[in-house]
C-alpha positions in Angstrom: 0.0 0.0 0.0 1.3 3.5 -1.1 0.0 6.2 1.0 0.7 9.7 1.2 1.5 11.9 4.5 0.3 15.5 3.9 1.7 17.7 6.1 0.4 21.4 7.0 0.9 23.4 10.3 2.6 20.0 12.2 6.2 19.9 11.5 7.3 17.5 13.3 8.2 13.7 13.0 7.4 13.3 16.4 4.3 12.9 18.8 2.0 13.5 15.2 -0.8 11.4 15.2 -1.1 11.5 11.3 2.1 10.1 10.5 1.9 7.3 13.5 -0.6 5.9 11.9 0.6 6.5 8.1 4.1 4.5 9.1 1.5 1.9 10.5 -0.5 1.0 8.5 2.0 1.6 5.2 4.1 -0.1 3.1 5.6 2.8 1.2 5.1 6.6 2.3 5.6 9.7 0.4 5.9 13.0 2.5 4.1 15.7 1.3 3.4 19.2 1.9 1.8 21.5 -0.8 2.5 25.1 -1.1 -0.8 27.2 -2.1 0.5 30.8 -3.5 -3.2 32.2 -2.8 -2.4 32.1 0.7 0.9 34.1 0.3 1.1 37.3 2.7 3.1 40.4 1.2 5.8 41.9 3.4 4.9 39.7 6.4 7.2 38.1 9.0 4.4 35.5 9.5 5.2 34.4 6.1 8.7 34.6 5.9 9.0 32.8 9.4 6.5 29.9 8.5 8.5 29.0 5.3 11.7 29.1 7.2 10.6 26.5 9.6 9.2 24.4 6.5 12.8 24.6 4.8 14.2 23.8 8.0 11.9 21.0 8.7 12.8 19.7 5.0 15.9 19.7 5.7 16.1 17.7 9.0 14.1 15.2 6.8 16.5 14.7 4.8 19.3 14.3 7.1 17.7 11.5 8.5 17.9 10.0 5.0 13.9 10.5 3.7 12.4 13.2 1.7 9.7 15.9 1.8 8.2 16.4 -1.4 7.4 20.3 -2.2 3.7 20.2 -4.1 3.2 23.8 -5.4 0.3 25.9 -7.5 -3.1 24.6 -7.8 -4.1 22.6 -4.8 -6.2 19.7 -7.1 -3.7 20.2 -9.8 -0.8 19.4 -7.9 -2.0 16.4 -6.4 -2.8 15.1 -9.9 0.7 15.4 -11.0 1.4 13.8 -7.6 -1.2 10.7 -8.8 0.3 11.2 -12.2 4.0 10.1 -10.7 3.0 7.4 -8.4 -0.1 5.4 -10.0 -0.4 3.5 -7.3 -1.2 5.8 -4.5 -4.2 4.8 -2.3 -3.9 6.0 0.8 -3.9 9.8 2.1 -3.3 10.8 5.7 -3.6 13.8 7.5 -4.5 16.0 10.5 -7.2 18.0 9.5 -8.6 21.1 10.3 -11.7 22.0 12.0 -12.2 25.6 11.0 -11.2 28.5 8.4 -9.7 28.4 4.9 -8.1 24.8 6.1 -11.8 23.0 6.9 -12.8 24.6 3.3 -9.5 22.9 2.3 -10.2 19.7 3.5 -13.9 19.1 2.2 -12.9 19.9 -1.0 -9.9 18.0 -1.3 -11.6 14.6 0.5 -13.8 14.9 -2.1 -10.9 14.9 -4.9 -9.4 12.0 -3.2 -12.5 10.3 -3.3 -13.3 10.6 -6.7 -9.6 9.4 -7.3 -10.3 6.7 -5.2 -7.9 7.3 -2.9 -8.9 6.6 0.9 -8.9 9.5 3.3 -7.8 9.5 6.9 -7.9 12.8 8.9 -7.4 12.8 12.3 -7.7 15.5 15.3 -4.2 16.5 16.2 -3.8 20.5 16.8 -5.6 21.0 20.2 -5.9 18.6 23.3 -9.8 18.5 22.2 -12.1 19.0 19.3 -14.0 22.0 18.4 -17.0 20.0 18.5 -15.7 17.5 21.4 -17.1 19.7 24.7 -20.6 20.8 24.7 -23.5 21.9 27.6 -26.1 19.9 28.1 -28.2 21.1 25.7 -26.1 19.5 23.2 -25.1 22.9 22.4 -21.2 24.7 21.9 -20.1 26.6 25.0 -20.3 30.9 24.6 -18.7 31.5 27.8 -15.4 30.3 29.1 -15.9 29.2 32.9 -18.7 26.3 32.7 -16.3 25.0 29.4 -13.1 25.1 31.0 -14.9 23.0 34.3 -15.3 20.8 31.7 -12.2 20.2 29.8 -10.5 20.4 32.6 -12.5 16.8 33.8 -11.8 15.6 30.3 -8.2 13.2 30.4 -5.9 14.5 27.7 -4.4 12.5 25.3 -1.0 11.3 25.7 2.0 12.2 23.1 2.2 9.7 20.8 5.8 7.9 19.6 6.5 7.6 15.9 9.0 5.8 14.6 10.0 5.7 10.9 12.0 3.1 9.3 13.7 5.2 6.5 13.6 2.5 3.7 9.4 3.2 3.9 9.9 6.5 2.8 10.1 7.4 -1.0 13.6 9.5 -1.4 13.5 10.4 -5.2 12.5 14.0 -5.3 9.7 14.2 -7.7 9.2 17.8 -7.8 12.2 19.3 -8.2 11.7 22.3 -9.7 9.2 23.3 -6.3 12.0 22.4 -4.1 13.6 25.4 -6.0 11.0 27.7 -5.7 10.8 27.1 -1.8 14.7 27.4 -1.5 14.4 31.0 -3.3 11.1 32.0 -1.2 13.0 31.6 1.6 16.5 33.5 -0.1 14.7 36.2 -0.7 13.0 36.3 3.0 13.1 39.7 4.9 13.2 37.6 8.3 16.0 39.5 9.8 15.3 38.7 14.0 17.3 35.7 15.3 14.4 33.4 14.3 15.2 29.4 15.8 13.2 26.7 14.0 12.8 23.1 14.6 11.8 20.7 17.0 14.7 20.3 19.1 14.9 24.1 19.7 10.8 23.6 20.5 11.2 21.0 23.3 14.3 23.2 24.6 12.4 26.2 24.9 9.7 23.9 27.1 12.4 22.8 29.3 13.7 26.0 30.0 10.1 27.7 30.6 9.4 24.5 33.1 12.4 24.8 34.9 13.5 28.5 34.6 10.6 30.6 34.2 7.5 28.2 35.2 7.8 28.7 38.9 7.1 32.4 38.6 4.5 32.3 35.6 1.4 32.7 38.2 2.7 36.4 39.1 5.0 37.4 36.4 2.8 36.5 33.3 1.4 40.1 33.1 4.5 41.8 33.1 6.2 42.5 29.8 9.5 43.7 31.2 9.6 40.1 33.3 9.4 38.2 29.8 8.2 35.3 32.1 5.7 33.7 29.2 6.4 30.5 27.6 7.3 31.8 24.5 5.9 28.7 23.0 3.2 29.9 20.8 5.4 29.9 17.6 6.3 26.1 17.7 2.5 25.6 18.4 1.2 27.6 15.1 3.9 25.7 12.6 3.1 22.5 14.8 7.1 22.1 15.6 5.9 20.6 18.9 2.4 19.4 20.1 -0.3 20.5 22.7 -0.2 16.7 24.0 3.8 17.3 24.2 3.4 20.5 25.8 0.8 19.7 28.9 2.3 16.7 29.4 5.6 17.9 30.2 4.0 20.8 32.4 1.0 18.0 34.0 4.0 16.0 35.2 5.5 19.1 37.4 4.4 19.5 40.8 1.2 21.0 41.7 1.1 24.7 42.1 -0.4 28.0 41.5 1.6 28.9 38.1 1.0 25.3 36.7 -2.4 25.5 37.0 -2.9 29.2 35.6 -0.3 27.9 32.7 -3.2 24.8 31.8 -5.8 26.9 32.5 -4.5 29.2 29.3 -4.3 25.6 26.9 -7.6 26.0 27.8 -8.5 29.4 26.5 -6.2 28.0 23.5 -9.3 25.2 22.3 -11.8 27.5 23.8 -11.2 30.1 21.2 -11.1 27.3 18.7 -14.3 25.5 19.7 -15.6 29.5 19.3 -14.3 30.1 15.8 -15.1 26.8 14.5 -18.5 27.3 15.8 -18.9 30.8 14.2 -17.1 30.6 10.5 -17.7 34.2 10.0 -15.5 35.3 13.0 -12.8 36.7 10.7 -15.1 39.1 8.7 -18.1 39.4 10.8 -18.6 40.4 14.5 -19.9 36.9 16.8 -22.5 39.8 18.5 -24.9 41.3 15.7 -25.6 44.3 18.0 -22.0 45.5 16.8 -22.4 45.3 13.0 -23.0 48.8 12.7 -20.6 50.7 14.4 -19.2 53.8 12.5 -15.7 53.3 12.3 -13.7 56.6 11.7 -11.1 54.2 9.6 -8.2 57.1 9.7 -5.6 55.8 7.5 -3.0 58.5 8.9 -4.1 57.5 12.5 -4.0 53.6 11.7 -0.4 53.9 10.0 0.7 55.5 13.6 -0.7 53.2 15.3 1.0 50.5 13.3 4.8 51.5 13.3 4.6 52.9 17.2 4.1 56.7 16.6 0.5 57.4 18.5 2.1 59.0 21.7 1.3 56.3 24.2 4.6 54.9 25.3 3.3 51.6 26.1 1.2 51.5 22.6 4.4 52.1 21.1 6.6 50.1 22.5 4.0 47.3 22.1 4.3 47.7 18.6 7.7 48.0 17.7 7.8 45.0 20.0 6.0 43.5 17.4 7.7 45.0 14.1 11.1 44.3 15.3 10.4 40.7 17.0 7.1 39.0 15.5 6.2 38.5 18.9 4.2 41.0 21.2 3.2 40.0 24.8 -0.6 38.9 25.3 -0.6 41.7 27.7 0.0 43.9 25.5 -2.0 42.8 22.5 -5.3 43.2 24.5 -3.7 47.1 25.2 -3.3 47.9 21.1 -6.2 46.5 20.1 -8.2 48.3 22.8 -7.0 51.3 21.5 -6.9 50.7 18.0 -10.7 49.8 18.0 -11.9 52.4 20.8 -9.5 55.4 21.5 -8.8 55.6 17.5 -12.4 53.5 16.3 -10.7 51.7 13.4 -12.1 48.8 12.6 -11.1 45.5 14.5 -10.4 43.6 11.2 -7.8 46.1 10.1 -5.8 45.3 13.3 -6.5 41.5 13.1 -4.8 41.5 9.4 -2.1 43.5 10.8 -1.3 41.3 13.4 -1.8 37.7 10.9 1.1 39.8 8.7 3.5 40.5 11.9 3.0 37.7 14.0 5.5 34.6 13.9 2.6 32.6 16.4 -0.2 34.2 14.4 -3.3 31.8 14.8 -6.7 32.7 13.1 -9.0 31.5 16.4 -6.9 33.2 19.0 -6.0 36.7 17.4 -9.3 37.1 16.1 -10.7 36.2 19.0 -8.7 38.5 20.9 -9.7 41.2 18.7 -13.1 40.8 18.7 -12.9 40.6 22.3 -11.0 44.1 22.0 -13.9 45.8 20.0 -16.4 43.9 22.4 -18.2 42.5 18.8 -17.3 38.6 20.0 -18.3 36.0 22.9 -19.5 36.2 25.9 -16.0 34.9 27.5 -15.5 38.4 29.1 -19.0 39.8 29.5 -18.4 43.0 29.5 -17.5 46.4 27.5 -13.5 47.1 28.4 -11.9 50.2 27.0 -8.2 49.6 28.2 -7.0 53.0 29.9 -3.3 52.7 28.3 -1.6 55.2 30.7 -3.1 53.5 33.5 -1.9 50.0 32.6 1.2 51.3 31.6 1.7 52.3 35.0 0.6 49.1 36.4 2.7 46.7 34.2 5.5 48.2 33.3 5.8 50.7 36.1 9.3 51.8 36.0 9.4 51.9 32.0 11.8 48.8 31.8 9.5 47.7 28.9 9.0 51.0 27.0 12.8 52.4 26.9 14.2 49.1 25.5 11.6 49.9 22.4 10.6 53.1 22.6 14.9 54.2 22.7 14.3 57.6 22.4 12.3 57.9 25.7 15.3 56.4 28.0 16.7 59.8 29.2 12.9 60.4 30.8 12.2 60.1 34.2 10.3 57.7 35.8 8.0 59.8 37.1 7.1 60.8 32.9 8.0 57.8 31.0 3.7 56.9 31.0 2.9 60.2 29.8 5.8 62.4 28.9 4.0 65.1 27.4 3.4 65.7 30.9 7.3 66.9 30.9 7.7 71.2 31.1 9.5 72.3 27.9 12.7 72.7 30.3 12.4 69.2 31.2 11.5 67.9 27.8 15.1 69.9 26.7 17.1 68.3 29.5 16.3 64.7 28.6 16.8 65.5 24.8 12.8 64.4 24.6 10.8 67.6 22.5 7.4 65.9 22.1 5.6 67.0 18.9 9.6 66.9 17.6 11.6 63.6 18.5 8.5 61.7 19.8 4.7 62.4 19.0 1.6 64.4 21.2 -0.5 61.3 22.4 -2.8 61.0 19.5 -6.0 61.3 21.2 -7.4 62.2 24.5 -7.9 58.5 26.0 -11.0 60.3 28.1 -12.5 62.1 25.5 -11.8 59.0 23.4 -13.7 56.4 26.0 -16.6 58.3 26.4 -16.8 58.8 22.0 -16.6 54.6 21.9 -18.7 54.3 24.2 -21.6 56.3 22.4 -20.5 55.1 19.3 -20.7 51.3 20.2 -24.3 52.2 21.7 -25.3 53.8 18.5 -24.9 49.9 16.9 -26.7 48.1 19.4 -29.5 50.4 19.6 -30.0 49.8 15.6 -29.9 46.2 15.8 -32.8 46.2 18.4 
């Protein structure tokens, strides 16, 4: 039997429950993974560092004396050629997705494989449980976190899974060479210019060191950008370098305590937000909460490109994201602060900022950003069931109160004071000349008036309700 392995965000030939049971129940595999150009980003570190983890991943393939087959162009196309080359193909395996352009994806193309009789097995790898796996006892998805995560957190989690391949199964002729080019020179000509570490190995390192270095303090520290005290994790997650089962069951087997708890508790929120968007296929152009389809977005280009490179006058915004631009990687903290005052201090439009982020991100994932934004504009679920507007001055103060954060990005702000470094328009002009800071010259007026601002949002996100009713 000649099957196919087809990989997609889980790049790894470890703990993946696909290619267990491919090297199972196989007699000759041929490892897959198709490039689609329609879901190529422009100028984004998202793209650049996904591919680089793919050529990486390739690579270690290789060196363990297999081959990863580049597909590229026309998703059905491709996979004829691919049926074209090896007649007699039968088997396809893969771990599927349960939401977004992927589930469209996967519908269509079990249908190809059927008509080309060729037998389809998808399995549920990404999260510790299924979009559809946890329901209320109406038989009905969960809308608000609590009563979901009591739960899941009942539910046992599966165990990682160990895959061993026998080289000799796996088909090394390359069959596509000429795609194996085009990915080499993608990733050539990649902007990716921050000390980006791919791979496997570096993923399980970075768990070991978050367990033993940085887990202990996670409960308290978590919040704090300047502390750095997150798992860091997320990338290896999004390009599937390591598994979810991987992850909580290195962190279940530590001993019981405040920080591992609140660590599980947020692999929670992770297939919360995924059992939201699968549930609600719209998420990423429509708001989950009708009463906020017509709010009047101002939409200020000028204002949103400020926002976007760190010029709006909040230090913390700022800082945030050039976090971001320079890094691909913004604390969570952080992201709930921009996106509250993208959406209410500025009222642009939530999507703008989600697309933003799906361009800059390096652990960009479609259920948890655009649930976090939609949370931001208060348009999505009942998880937080209430209208926040995020005073940025204020938790400024509170999480990065002596400015740690904000001079390491924002550079030009280090000679300010303490006492300014929230809100240094506060500085008199003889201050602002003795630290070298002339706002409205080296570094910008705050934007808007964050009061003014609240109470505008406010109205304006009333407005929308009160026309849906």
């Amino acid at each position: 039997m000649v099957s196919v392995m087809w990989y997609r965000r889980d790049l790894r030939l470890e703990d993946n429950i696909a290619l267990a049971k491919a090297v199972e129940e196989s007699e000759q595999l041929i490892l897959v993974f198709h490039i689609n150009p329609e879901q190529f980003l422009k100028n984004s570190i998202n793209h650049d560092a996904f591919f680089a983890s793919l050529a990486y991943f390739k690579k270690e393939i290789d060196r363990r004396g297999m081959h990863l087959q580049i597909l590229y162009g026309d998703i059905k196309k491709s996979f004829s050629d691919l049926k074209k080359k090896i007649p007699d193909w039968t088997e396809v395996y893969f771990n599927k997705d349960e939401r977004g352009f992927g589930k469209l994806r996967d519908d269509k193309m079990t249908d190809f494989f059927r008509d080309h009789e060729i037998a389809v097995h998808a399995y549920m790898d990404h999260y510790l449980h299924g979009a559809y796996e946890i329901k209320n006892n109406s038989g009905e998805l969960y809308k608000v976190f609590t009563p979901y995560y009591n739960k899941w957190i009942q539910l046992e989690k599966p165990a990682p899974i160990k895959v061993t391949i026998d080289p000799d199964k796996v088909l090394k002729k390359a069959l596509f060479k000429e795609n194996e080019e085009k990915l080499e020179k993608m990733v050539n000509d990649s902007s990716l210019t921050m000390n980006y570490l791919p791979g496997t190995e570096q993923a399980n390192k970075q768990l070991e060191f978050f367990i033993k270095e940085k887990m202990d303090k996670y409960n308290e520290a978590r919040d704090y950008p300047f502390k750095d005290n997150t798992s860091r994790l997320s990338q290896y997650l999004r390009t599937g370098e390591i598994s979810i089962r991987t992850v909580w069951s290195a962190v279940q087997k530590e001993v019981s305590s405040e920080s591992q708890i609140t660590f599980l508790k947020e692999l929670c929120w992770r297939d919360f937000y995924h059992m939201v968007y699968a549930g609600n296929p719209d998420q990423k152009t429509q708001p989950i909460k009708k009463q906020f389809s017509n709010i009047q977005w101002d939409n200020n280009v000028e204002q949103f490109e400020k926002w976007k490179y760190g010029q709006t006058g909040y230090p913390i915004v700022d800082a945030a994201m050039r976090q971001m631009n320079q890094t691909g990687w913004m604390h969570n903290r952080l992201r709930m602060i921009v996106a509250s005052f993208l959406t209410k201090d500025l009222l642009i439009d939530w999507r703008w900022g989600e697309e933003y982020f799906q361009k800059m991100l390096i652990d960009y994932d479609a259920s948890s950003n655009i649930g976090g934004w939609q949370w931001a504009a208060s348009t999505g679920t009942d998880a937080v069931p209430y209208f926040r507007i995020f005073n940025p001055t204020t938790q400024s103060e509170k999480y990065d109160p002596s400015g740690e954060f904000i001079r390491k990005y924002v550079t030009e702000l280090k000679p300010v004071k303490t006492k300014y470094i929230h809100a240094p328009e506060k500085m008199s002009r003889e201050e602002q000349v003795k630290a070298n800071v002339i706002i409205g010259d080296n570094y910008p007026h705050p934007m808007v008036n964050h009061s003014d601002a609240r109470k505008r949002a406010i109205s304006i996100f009333e407005e929308s309700k009160d026309i849906v009713k």
